[in-house]
C-alpha positions in Angstrom: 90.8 41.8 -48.4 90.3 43.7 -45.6 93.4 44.5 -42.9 92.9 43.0 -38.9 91.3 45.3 -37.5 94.2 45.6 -34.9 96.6 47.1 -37.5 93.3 49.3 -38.6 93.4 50.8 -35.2 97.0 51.0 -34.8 96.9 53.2 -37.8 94.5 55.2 -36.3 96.3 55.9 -33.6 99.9 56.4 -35.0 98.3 58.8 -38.4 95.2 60.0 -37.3 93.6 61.9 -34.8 91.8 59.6 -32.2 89.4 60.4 -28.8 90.2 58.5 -25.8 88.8 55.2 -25.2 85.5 54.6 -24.3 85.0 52.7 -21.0 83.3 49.4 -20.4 80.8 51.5 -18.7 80.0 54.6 -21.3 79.6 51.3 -24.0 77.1 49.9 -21.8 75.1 53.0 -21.3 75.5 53.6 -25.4 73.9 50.3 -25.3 71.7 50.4 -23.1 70.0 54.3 -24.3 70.5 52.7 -27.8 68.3 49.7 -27.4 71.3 47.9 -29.3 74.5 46.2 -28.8 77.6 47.0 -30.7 79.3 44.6 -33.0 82.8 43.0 -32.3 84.3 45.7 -34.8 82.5 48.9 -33.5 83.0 47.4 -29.5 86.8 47.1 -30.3 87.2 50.9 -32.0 84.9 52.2 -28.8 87.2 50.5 -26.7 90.3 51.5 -29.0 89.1 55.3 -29.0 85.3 57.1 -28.3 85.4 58.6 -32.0 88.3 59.6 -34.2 89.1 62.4 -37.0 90.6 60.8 -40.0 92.5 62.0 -42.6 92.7 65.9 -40.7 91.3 67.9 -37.7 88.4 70.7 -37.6 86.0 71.1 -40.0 87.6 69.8 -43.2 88.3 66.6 -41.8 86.1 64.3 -44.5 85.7 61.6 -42.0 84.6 62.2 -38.4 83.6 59.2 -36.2 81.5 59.6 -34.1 81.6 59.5 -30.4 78.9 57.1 -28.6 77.4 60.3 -26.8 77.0 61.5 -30.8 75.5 58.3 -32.3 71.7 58.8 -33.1 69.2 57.7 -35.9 70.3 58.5 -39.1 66.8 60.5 -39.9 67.7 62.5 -36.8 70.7 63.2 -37.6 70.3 64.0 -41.2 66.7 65.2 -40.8 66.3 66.5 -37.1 63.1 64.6 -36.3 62.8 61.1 -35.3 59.5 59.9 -37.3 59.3 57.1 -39.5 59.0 59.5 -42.8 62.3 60.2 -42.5 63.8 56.8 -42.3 63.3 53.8 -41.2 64.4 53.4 -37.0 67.2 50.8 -36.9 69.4 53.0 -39.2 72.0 55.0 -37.5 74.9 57.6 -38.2 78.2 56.5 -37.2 80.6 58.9 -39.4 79.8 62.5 -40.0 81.4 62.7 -43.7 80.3 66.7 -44.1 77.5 68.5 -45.6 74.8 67.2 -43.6 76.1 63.4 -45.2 77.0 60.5 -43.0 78.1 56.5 -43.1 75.1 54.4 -41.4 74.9 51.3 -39.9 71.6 49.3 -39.8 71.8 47.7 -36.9 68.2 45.2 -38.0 71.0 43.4 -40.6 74.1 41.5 -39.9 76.6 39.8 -42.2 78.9 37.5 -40.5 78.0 38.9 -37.2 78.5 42.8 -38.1 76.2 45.5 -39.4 76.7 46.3 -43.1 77.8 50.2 -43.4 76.1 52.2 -45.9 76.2 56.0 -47.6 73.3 58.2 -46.5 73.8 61.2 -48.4 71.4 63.6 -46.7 69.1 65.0 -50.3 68.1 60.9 -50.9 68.2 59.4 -47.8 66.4 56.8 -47.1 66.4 55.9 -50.7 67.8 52.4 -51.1 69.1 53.1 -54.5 70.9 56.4 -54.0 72.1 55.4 -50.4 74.0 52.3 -51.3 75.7 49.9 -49.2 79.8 51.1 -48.8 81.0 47.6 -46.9 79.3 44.6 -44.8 81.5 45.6 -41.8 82.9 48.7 -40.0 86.4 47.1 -39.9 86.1 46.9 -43.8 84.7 50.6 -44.1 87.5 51.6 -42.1 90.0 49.8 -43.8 88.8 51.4 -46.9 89.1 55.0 -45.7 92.1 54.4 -44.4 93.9 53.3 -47.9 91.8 55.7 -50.2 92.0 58.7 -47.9 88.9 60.6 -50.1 85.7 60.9 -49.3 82.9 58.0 -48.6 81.2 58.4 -52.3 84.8 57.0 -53.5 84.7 54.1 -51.6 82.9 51.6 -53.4 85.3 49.1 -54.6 
């Protein structure tokens, strides 16, 4: 079962390496560039802190949020080029996990009112069956990295 996501973010804050918050008003230009609106999880981290580095700073760190001003789609993030060959549009990267691999949310879904979170490891991406589904909410994903500290692949419960 997955923590409240207030102790999640307490946690972040106390062991990890958080951004400062986002403001009301940088969430609704994300939102409003984005063509989307965040979920109650994702609107209370933005609020909570604009990205984080888990685990460890710099470029080892196996799992970097991202900030709202970093959040694109995931076929421009993994691929460079927003076309429809690389991915479908309502699929974005959330969590830079290294080696040109991210955590996705597609924001066209919902389970219980979130986006379901999902493994887009850059050499299969979009394949459904290589880029699985991780958790059905961010609080959960976070949750998860939180307690297993290793990297997304290892997070499937």
């Amino acid at each position: 079962m997955t923590r409240p996501l207030p102790q999640l973010l307490e946690e972040v804050s106390r062991e990890h390496f958080p951004y400062p918050p986002a403001t009301a008003a940088e969430i609704a230009a994300f939102e409003q560039r984005a063509g989307w609106q965040l979920d109650p999880d994702l609107r209370a981290f933005y609020l909570h802190c604009n990205g984080a580095e888990l685990i460890k700073r710099g470029p080892d760190c196996p799992y970097r949020i991202l900030p709202l001003s970093k959040i694109v789609r995931a076929r421009v993030a993994i691929f460079g080029r927003d076309e429809d060959k690389h991915g479908p549009p309502s699929v974005y990267a959330i969590c830079n996990v290294q080696d040109g691999d991210y955590v996705v949310i597609d924001v066209s879904q919902q389970v219980d009112g979130r986006y379901p979170v999902s493994d887009a490891w850059h050499e299969a991406w979009p394949d459904p069956s290589y880029c699985e589904k991780i958790e059905d909410s961010f609080a959960a994903f976070l949750d998860a990295a939180l307690l297993t500290r290793r990297p997304s692949y290892w997070l499937k419960r």
